[in-house]
C-alpha positions in Angstrom: 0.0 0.0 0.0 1.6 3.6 -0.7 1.6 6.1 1.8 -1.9 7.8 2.6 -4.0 4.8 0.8 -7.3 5.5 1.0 -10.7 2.7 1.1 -13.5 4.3 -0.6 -16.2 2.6 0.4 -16.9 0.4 3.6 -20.4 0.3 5.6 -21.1 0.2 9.3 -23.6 -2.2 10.7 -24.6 -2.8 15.1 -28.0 -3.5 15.7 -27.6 -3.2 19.4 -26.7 0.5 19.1 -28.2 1.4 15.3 -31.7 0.7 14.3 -32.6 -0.2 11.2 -35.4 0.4 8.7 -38.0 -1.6 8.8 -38.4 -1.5 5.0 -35.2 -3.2 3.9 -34.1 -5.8 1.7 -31.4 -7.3 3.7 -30.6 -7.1 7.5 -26.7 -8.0 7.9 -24.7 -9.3 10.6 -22.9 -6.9 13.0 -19.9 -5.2 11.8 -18.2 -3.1 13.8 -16.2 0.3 13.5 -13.6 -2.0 15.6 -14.1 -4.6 13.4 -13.1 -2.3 10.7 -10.0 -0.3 11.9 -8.4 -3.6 12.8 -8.9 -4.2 9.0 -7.4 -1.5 8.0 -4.3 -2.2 10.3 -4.0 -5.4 8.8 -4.1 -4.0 5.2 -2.1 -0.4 6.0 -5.3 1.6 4.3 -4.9 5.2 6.4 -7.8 6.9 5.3 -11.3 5.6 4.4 -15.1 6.5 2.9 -17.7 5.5 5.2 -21.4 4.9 2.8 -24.3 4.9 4.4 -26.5 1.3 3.8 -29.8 1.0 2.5 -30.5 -0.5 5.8 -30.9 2.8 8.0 -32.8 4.1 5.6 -32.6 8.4 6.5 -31.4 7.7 9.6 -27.8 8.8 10.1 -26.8 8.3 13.6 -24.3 5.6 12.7 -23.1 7.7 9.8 -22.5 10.9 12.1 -20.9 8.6 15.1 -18.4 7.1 12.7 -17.3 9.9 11.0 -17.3 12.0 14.7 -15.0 9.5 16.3 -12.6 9.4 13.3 -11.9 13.2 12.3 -9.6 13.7 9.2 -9.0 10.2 8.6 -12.5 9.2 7.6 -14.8 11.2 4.9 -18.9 10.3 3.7 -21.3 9.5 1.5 -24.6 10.1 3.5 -28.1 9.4 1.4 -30.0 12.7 0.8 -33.9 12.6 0.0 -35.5 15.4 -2.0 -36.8 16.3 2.1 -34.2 16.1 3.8 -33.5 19.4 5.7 -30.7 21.9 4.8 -29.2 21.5 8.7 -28.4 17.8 8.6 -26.8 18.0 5.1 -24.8 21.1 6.5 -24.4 19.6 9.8 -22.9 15.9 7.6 -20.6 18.3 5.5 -18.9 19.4 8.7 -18.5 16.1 9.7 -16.6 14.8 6.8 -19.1 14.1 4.0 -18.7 14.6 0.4 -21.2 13.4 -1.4 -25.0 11.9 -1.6 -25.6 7.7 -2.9 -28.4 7.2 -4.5 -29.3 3.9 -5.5 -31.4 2.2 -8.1 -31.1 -1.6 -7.5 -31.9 -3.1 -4.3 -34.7 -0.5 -3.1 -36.1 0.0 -6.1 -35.7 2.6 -8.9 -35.2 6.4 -8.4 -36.8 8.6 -10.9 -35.1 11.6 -12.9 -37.2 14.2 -11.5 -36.1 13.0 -7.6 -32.5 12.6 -8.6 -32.8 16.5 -9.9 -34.3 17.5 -6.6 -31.4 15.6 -4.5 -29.1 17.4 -7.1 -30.6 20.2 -6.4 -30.2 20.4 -2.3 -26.5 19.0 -2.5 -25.1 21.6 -5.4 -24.8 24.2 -2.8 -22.3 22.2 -0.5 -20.2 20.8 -3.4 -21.0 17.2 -3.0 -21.2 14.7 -5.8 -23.7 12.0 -6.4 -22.7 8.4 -6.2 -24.7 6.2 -8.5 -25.5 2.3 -7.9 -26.6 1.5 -11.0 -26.8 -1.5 -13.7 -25.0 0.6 -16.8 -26.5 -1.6 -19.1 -30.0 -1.4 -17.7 -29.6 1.8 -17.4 -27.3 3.2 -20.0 -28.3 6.9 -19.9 -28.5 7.2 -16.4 -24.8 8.7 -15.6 -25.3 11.0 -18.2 -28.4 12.5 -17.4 -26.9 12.9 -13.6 -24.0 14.9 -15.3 -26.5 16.8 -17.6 -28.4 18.2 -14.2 -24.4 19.7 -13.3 -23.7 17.1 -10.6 -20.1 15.5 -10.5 -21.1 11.5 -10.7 -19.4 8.6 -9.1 -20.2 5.3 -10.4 -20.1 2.2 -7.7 -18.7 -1.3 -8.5 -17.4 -0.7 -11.7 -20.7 -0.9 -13.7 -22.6 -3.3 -11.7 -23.1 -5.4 -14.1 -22.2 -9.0 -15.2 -18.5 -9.1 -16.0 -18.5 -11.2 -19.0 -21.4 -9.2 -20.6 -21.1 -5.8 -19.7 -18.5 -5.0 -22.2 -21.1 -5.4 -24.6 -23.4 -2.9 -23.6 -24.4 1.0 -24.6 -23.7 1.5 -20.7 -20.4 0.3 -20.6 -19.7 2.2 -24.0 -21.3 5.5 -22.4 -19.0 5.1 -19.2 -15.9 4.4 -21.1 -16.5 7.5 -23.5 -17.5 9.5 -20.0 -14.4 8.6 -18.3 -12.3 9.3 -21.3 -13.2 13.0 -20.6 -12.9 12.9 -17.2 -16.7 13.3 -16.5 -17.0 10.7 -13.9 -15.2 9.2 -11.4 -15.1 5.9 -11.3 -15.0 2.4 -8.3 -12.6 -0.5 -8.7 -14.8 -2.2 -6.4 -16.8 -5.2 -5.1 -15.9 -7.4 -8.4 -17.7 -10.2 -7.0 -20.8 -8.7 -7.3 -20.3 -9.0 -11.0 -18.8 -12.2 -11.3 -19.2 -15.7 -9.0 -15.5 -16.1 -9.2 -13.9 -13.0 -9.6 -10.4 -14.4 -8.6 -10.5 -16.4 -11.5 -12.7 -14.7 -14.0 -10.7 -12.9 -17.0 -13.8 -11.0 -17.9 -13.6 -9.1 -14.0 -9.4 -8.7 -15.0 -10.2 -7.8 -18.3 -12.9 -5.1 -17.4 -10.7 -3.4 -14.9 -7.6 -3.3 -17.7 -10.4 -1.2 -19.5 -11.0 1.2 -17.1 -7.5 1.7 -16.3 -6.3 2.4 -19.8 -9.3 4.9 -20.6 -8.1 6.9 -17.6 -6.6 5.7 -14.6 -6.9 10.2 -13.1 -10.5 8.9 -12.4 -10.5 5.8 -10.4 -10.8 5.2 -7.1 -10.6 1.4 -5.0 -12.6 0.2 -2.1 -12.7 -2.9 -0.3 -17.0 -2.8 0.3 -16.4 -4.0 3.1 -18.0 -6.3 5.0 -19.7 -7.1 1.6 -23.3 -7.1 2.4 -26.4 -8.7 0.4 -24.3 -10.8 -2.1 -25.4 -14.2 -2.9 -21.9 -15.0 -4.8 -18.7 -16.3 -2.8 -17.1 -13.5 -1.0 -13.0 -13.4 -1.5 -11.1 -13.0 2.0 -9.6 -9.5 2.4 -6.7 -10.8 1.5 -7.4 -12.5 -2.3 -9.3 -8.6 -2.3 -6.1 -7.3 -2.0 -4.0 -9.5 -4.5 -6.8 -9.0 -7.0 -6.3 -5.0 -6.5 -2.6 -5.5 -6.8 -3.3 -7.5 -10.1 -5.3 -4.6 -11.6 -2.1 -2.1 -10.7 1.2 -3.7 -10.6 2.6 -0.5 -11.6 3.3 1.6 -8.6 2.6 5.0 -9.8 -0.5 3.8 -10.8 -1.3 2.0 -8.0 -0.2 5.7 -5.7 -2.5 7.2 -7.8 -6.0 5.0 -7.7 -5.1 4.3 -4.0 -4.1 7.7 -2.6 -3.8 11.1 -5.1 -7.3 10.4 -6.1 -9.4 9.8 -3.2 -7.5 12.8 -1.9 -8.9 15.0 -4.6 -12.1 13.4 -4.6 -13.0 13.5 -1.3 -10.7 15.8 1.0 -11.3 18.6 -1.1 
């Protein structure tokens, strides 16, 4: 790992101390902030992205706990509804967050006219909206994001199935988007788009494609502690030799792991 190496994207779950929704599509097992920062020993990552899950639907206390304990080591990506009040984004911002998720897979699909009003509330603090999307269900969804003037971040590399996605207008759209450096882009959770991503040439493949087009524009997270995936689950470690596999180069590798998260999200 080079110096200041940076996880964009892990979740927090305790159901002793953090309630969850009670419209959800998965309840996971406990996962502690503990649990997490003796990962990130293990792995040297210094700096991290907390996301905040589906699972605690608008409420934030987890999100504002985490990212209160941690100071300048941590930043966020809170979920902002059209109603959410001015305050808490403002209040979230202080804290260490950077940018709104919205998502339009597992709780069902968000609509352009709500995704303009959650563009609309965030512009004023800077943030950027982080899509989880299918690209090739979707294929015009980034870009009409980007069209409303919001700076997009697409999740898990496409979210789509690795051997097909190469295939697809979406993948075509995001390669042609990050070309221009229009969107930022996650080398993350490949085993959400593959049942073997260790082994699968299509995931290896797919992430050579992304860093070609333009490596100034990728980020890596770990996902951890990989929620709601019925596929196998790598050990943090085979995580980590797959992310080495993507960048042997270390310049590279000092820029998806480190420069970039620090321009993306400690800005």
């Amino acid at each position: 790992m080079p110096s200041g190496a940076c996880d964009c994207h892990f979740h927090i779950f305790e159901a002793a101390r953090y309630r969850y929704a009670e419209a959800r599509h998965y309840t996971p097992q406990d996962a502690t902030l503990d649990d997490y920062l003796a990962l990130c020993n293990d792995l040297s990552i210094q700096r991290s992205v907390l996301i905040h899950p589906t699972v605690f639907g608008g409420d934030h206390l987890s999100f504002e706990d985490v990212l209160r304990s941690q100071g300048h080591r941590m930043r966020g990506v809170a979920v902002v509804a059209p109603d959410t009040p001015d305050e808490d984004i403002a209040r979230w911002h202080a804290l260490g967050a950077r940018g709104t998720r919205i998502t339009t897979i597992f709780s069902g699909d968000v609509n352009t006219q709500t995704i303009r009003r959650i563009v609309d509330k965030i512009k004023p603090f800077g943030w950027h909206v982080q899509l989880l999307v299918d690209v090739a269900q979707r294929p015009d969804l980034v870009a009409q994001v980007l069209d409303m003037g919001a700076t997009v971040v697409v999740d898990h590399m496409g979210h789509h199935d690795a051997a097909t996605i190469q295939q697809s207008a979406g993948f075509a759209n995001l390669l042609s988007q990050l070309s221009q450096s229009g969107i930022w882009l996650k080398l993350s959770a490949p085993y959400r788009l593959s049942a073997d991503c260790i082994s699968d040439v299509h995931v290896q493949s797919l992430a050579e494609r992304y860093l070609r087009v333009n490596p100034d524009r990728l980020v890596w997270g770990t996902d951890w502690p990989h929620p709601s995936c019925s596929n196998r689950i790598p050990t943090s470690q085979q995580l980590l030799t797959l992310m080495t596999q993507w960048l042997p180069d270390e310049v590279i590798r000092k820029k998806v792991l480190a420069d970039n998260p620090a321009r993306l999200y400690w800005n």
